[in-house]
C-alpha positions, -999 to +999 in steps of 0.1 A: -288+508+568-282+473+581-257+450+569-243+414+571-216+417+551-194+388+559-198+391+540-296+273+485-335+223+450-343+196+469-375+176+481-411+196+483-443+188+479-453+166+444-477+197+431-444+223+435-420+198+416-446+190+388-461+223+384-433+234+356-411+207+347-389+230+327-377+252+350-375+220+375-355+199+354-327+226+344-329+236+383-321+199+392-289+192+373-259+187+394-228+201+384-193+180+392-192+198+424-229+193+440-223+165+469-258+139+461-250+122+498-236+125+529-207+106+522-194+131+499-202+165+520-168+185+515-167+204+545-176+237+543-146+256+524-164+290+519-192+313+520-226+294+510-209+254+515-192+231+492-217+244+463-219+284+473-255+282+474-263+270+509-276+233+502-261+205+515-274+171+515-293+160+550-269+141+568-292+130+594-305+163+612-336+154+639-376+157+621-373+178+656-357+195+686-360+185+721-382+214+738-348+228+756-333+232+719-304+221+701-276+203+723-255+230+723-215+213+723-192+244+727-195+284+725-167+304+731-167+351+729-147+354+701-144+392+693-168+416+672-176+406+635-197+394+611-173+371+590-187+335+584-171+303+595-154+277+575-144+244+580-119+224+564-099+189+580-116+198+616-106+232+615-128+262+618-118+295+601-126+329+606-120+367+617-126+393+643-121+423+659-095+424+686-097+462+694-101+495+676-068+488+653-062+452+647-079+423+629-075+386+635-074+356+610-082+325+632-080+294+628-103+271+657-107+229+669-140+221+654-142+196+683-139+224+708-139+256+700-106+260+710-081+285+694-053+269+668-035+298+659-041+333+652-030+363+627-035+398+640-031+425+615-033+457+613-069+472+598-053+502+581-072+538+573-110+531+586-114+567+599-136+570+565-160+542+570-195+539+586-189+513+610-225+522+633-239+485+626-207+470+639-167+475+628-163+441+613-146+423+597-170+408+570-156+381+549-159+345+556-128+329+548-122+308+520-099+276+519-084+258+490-061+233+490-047+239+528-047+277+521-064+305+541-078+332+519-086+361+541-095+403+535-100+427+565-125+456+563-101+486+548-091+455+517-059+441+537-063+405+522-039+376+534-030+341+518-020+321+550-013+286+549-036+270+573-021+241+596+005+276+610-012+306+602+024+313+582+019+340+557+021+331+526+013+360+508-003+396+508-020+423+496-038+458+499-065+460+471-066+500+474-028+507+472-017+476+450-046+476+425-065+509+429-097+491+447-124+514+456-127+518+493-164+507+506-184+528+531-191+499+556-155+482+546-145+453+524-169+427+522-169+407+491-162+375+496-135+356+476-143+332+450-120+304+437-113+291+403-088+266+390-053+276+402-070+316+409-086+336+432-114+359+421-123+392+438-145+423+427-128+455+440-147+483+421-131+510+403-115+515+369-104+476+368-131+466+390-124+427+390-091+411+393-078+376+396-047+364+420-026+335+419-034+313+446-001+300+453+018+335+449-005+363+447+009+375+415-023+395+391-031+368+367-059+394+352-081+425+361-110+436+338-109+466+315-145+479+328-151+503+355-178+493+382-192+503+416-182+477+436-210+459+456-210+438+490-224+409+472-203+376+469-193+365+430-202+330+414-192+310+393-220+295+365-218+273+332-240+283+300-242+262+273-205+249+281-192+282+288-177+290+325-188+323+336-176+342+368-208+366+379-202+395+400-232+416+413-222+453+412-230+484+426-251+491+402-255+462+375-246+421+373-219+413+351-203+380+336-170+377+327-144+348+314-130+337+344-095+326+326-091+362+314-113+386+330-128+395+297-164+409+297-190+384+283-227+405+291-241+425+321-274+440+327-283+469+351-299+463+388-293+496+409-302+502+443-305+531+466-268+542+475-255+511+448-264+480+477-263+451+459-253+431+492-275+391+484-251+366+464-269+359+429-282+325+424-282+304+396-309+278+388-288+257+366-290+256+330-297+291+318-319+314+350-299+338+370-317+351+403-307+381+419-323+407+443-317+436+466-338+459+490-333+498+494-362+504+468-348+472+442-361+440+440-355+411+424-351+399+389-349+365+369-322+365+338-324+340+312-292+333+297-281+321+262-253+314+245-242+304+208-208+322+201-221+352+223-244+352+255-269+367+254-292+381+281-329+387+282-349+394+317-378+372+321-399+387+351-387+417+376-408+419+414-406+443+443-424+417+464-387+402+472-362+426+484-334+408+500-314+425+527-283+409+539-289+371+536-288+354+508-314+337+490-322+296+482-334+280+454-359+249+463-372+232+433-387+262+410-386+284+436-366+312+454-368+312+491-353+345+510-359+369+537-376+403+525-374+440+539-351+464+550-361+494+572-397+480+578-415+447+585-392+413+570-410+381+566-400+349+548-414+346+511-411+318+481-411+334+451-423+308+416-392+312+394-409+305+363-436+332+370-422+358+395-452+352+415-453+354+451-458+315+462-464+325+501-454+349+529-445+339+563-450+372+585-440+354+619-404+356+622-387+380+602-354+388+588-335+355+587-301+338+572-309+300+559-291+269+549-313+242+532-302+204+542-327+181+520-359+190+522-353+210+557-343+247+561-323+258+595-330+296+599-308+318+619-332+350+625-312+386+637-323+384+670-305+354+674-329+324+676-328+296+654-355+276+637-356+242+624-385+242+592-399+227+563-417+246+532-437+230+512-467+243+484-483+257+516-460+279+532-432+275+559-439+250+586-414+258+614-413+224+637-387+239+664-377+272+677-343+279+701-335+313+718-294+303+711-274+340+704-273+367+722-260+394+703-268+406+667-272+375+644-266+390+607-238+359+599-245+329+574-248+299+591-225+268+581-232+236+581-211+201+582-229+170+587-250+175+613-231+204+631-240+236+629-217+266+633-230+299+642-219+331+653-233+367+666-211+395+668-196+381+701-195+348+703-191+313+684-213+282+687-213+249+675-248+231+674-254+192+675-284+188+651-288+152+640 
């Protein structure tokens, strides 16, 4: 088993967009939060960007790369990890390993690379955990309102304020709120809403929510789950805000003000894997898909006084790993495979038919900028592409990592951040 747990509707071809103006136009609405232009790119405060789905607006990335690559502007070793990088006010954050006890909250210069400040802390009990793909930590970071929200690999999570690195407050999910204690460690990452954060921990109350500002419980949910590795998000049907979180074993909605249960539907796995963020399509379609024998599956979502949930297609052609996967117009782009071969594959959302399959690459973590998709493969090259009705057209290709490449890449502008499990690297794209 491989992981990256760190811990995506734009411009296509005419037939693609016109081909099922239903789906496209429910797809296409922008919530409050979706940035329409470069000017109003919020940094990048979490996993998947300003609008957790990995698609920003093109800020003016090159049609194409020089033949020696990306400029490359800094790259620094950092320590071993898979966490993803955020960025808020020219700051980078994100976390490491510093040896076989300690964990590290940093906080970087965007500019250069350089070191701000850092919080070591100590892992806790990790004598239980598989840690044979790498030791972690997994979680990208996520920062509201000046605040660090951080959690290590055995479920140490921090609130640090981030201009200091000054502790604000803490937490351990297994000893303060009975969290289940994952396999391959702790690698949900958090998710934000109003004055709250929101985490799945598994077990008898298998979601809770935290008070930003002093980490107090605001809620957990009555419901015992398998916790997953998959990151929650946060959805609106019919007027209703809904916090999804993908399970071990199932995908479930609950109130996000209350942590009461609202539906759920079943999507197990071999060994309860559910590791690929959910995606939702706007309006009423919920995406979702695993590998280790899964799948994917679209949800169709409806609400009067209740919601209610219906599945619309189910395919094994789709079986997303670790990465996550991106909607473009009425599609679903995402890397498929596990064990065996990966390739790149659009799936038609309104169908569940397979659009194309790109066999040359492989296993892959994506970001879609306007109509142009950076990949970052596992071997650690990155690709500069555009898909279209036809397939994917990759225009540039750079050999840029050297170690295992399983983390989301972020993007700000035209800089993109990257990391293997060794190193970080910022990338000049425009």
């Amino acid at each position: 088993m491989r992981f990256r747990l760190s811990i995506v509707l734009l411009t296509a071809v005419a037939c693609c967009a016109q081909s099922h103006p239903k789906v496209v136009a429910a797809s296409a609405k922008k919530s409050a939060a979706t940035p329409s232009s470069p000017a109003e790119i919020a940094g990048w405060p979490g996993y998947g960007g300003p609008t957790r789905n990995f698609v920003v607006p093109d800020a003016g990335l090159a049609n194409q790369w020089p033949a020696t690559g990306p400029k490359v502007l800094w790259k620094h070793e950092l320590g071993d990890g898979y966490s993803g990088i955020s960025e808020h006010n020219g700051k980078l954050f994100t976390m490491f390993r510093r040896d076989g006890h300690h964990e590290v909250i940093a906080a970087l210069n965007a500019a250069d690379g350089k070191v701000v400040w850092q919080y070591p802390f100590e892992s806790g009990s990790i004598g239980d955990k598989d840690l044979s793909y790498g030791p972690g930590p997994h979680v990208e970071p996520q920062v509201v309102d000046g605040r660090v929200f951080a959690v290590g690999i055995a479920g140490k999570m921090f609130c640090l304020d981030g201009q200091t690195g000054k502790v604000i407050w803490q937490h351990d999910l297994v000893a303060d709120f009975g969290a289940e204690s994952m396999g391959r460690g702790y690698g949900n990452n958090p998710l934000p809403y109003k004055n709250t954060i929101l985490l799945p921990i598994g077990g008898a109350h298998a979601m809770i929510a935290l008070g930003q500002g002093d980490g107090k419980l605001v809620w957990q949910s009555k419901n015992s789950y398998k916790n997953g590795y998959a990151a929650p998000i946060l959805i609106r049907v019919n007027g209703q805000e809904q916090a999804v979180f993908f399970m071990g074993n199932e995908i479930v909605g609950l109130d996000p003000s209350t942590g009461a249960e609202l539906w759920k539907h079943a999507h197990s796995t071999e060994w309860g894997l559910n590791i690929s963020m959910p995606v939702w399509m706007g309006g009423r379609y919920l995406f979702m898909s695993s590998a280790y024998n899964a799948g994917s599956r679209l949800l169709e979502l409806e609400r009067d006084i209740n919601t209610t949930v219906k599945e619309k297609w189910f395919t094994n052609k789709l079986r997303i790993h670790i990465g996550d996967a991106i909607p473009w117009h009425d599609c679903i782009i995402g890397a498929s495979g596990d064990f065996g071969p990966a390739f790149i594959t659009a799936i038609n959302v309104n169908t569940g038919q397979e659009l194309w399959r790109d066999r040359s690459a492989g296993k892959a973590d994506m970001v879609l900028a306007g109509d142009k998709l950076v990949l970052v493969y596992e071997d650690g090259s990155v690709a500069l592409a555009k898909p279209d009705n036809s397939g994917l057209h990759v225009i540039s290709r750079a050999e840029l990592l050297n170690h295992n490449a399983w983390t989301a890449p972020t993007l700000v502008g035209t800089r993109l951040y990257l990391r293997d499990r060794q190193q970080v690297m910022a990338v000049d794209l425009k």
